[in-house]
ZADO-1210 file (C-alpha; in nm, 4 decimals, padded with zeros to 6 digits):
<atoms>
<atom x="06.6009" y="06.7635" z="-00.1789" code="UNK" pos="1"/>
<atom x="06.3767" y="06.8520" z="-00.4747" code="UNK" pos="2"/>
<atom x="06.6404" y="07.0341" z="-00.6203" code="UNK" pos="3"/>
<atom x="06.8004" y="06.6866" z="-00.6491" code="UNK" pos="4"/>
<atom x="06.5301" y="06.4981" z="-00.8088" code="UNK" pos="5"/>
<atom x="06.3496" y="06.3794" z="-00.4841" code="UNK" pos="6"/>
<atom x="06.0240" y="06.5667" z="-00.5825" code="UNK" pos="7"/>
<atom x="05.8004" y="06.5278" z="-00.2778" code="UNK" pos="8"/>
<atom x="05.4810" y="06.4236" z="-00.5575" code="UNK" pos="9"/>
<atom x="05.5772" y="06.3104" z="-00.9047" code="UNK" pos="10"/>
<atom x="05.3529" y="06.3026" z="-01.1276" code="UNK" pos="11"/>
<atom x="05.1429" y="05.9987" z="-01.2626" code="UNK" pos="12"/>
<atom x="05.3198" y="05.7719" z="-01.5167" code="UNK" pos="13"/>
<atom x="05.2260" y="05.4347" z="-01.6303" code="UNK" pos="14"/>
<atom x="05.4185" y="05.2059" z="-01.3966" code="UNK" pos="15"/>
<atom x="05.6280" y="05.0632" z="-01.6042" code="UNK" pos="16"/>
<atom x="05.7077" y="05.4288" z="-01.8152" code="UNK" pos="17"/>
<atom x="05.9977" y="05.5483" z="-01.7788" code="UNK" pos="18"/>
<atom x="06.0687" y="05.8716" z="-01.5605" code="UNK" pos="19"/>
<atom x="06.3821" y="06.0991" z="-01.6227" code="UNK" pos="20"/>
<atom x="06.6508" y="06.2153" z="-01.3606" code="UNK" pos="21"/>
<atom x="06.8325" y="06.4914" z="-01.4315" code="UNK" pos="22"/>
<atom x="06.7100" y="06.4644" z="-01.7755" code="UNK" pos="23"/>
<atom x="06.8355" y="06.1358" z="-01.8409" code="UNK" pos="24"/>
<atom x="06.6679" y="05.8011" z="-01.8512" code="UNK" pos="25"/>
<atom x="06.7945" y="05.4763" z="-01.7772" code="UNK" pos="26"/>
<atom x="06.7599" y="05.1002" z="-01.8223" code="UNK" pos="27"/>
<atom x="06.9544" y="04.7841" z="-01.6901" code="UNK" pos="28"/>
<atom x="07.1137" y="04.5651" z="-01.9698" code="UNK" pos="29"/>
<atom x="07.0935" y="04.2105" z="-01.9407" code="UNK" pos="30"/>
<atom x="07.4213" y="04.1243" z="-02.1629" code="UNK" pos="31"/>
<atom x="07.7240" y="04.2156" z="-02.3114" code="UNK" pos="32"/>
<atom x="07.8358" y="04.2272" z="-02.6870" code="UNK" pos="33"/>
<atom x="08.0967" y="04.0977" z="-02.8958" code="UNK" pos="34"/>
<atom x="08.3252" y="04.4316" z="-02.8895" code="UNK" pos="35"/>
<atom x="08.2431" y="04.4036" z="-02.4929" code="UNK" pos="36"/>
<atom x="08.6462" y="04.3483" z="-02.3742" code="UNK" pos="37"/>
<atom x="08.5493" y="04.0163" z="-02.2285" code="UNK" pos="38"/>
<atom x="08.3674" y="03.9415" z="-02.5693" code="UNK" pos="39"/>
<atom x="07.9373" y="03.8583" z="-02.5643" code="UNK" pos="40"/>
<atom x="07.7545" y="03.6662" z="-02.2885" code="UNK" pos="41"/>
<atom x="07.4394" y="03.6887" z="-02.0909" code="UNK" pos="42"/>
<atom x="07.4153" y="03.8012" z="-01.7107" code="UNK" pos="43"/>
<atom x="07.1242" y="03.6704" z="-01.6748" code="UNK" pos="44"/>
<atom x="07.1105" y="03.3297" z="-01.4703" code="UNK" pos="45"/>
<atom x="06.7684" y="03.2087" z="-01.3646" code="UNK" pos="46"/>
<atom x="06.6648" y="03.5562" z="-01.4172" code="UNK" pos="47"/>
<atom x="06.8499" y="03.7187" z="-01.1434" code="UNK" pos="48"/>
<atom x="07.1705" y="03.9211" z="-01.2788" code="UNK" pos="49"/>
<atom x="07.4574" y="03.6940" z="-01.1652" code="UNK" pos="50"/>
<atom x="07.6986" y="03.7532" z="-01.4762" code="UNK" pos="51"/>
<atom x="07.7686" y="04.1241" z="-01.4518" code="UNK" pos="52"/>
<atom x="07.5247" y="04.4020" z="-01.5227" code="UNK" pos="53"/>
<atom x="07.5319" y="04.7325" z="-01.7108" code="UNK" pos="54"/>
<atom x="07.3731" y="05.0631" z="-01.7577" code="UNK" pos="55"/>
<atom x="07.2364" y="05.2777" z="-02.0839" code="UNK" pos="56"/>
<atom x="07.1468" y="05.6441" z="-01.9609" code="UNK" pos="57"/>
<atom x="07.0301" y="05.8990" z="-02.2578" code="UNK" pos="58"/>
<atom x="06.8856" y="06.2038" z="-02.2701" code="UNK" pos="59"/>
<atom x="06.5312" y="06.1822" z="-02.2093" code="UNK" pos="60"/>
<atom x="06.4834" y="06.4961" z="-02.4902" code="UNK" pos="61"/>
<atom x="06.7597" y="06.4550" z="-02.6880" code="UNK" pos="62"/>
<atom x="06.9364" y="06.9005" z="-02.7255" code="UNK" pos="63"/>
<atom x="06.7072" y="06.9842" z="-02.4564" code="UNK" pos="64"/>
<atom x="06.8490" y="06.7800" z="-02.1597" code="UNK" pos="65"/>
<atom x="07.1237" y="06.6341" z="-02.2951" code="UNK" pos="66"/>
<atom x="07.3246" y="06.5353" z="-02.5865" code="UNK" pos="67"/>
<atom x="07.5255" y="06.2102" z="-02.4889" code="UNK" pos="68"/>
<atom x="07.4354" y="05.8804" z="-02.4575" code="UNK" pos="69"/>
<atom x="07.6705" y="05.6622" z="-02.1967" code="UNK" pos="70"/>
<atom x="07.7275" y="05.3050" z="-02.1299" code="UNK" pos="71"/>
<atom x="07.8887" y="05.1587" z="-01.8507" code="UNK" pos="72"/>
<atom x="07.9491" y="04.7897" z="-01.6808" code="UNK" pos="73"/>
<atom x="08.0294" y="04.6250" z="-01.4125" code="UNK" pos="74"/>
<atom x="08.4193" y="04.7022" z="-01.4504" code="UNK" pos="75"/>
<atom x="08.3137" y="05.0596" z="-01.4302" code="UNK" pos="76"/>
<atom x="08.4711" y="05.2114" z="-01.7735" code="UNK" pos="77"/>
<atom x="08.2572" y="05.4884" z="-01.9091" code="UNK" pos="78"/>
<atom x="08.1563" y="05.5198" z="-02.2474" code="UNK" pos="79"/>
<atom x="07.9708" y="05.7800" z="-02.4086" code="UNK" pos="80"/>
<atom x="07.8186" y="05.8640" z="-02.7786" code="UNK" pos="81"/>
<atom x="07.5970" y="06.1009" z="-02.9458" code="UNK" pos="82"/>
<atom x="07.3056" y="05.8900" z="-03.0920" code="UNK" pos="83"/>
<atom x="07.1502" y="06.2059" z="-03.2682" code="UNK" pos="84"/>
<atom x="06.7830" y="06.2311" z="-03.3207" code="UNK" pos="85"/>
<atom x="06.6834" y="05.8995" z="-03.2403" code="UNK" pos="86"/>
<atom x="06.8514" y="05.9137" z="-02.9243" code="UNK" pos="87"/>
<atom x="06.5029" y="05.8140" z="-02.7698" code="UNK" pos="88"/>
<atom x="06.4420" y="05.5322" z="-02.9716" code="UNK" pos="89"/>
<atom x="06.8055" y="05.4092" z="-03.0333" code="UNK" pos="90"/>
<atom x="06.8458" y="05.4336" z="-02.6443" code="UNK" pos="91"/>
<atom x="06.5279" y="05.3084" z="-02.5480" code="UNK" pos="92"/>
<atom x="06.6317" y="04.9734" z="-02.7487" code="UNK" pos="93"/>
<atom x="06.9045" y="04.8897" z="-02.6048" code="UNK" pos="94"/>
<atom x="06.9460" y="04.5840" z="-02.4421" code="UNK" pos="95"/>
<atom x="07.3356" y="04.4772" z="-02.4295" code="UNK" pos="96"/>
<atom x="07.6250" y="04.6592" z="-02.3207" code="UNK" pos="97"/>
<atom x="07.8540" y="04.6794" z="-02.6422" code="UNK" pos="98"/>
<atom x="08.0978" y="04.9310" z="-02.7199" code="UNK" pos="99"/>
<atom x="08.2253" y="04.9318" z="-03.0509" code="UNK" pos="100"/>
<atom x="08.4442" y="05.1822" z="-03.1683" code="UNK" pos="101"/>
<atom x="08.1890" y="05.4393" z="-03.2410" code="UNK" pos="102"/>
<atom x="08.1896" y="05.4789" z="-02.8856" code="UNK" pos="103"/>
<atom x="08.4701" y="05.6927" z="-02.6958" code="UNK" pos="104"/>
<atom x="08.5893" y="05.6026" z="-02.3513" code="UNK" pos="105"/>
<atom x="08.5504" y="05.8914" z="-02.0523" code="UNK" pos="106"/>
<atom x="08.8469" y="05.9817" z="-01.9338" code="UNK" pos="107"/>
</atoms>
């Protein structure tokens, strides 16, 4: 099971720091953009996430565990793109699900 991530002790973190898996890290997004296909809005109602929800995972060292950056919703399309160097901070920022045409859909 360690050999899939399920490290019997992790190390210490700050709670709220994020930890990678399989080199990646990850973060809920709380909205969708205006290049979304069903345009911008919030899932957010009453702070529980009742309009949709979506996913940012990038490499937690960008060249060294990865190189792509990929977006995905509730409808389940994939998106990926390389954010380049500041894949950790570009990443780490996000905060709506928006793919624009810089992205490219997974096939």
């Amino acid at each position: 099971a360690a050999g899939e991530g399920y490290a019997m002790k992790q190390p210490k973190t700050k709670r709220h720091e994020p930890r990678p898996y399989h080199g990646y890290l990850y973060r809920m997004l709380t909205a969708q953009g205006k290049d979304s296909p069903d345009g911008a809005y919030g899932y957010l109602v009453a702070d529980k996430m009742l309009g949709g929800f979506a996913v940012v995972a990038y490499p937690a060292r960008y060249d060294a565990s990865g190189i792509m950056t990929f977006i995905v919703n509730h409808d389940g399309v994939v998106y990926q793109k390389d954010l380049g160097e500041e894949t950790s901070t570009v990443g780490g920022a996000m905060r709506s699900y928006n793919p624009d045409s810089s992205w490219t859909k997974v096939p």
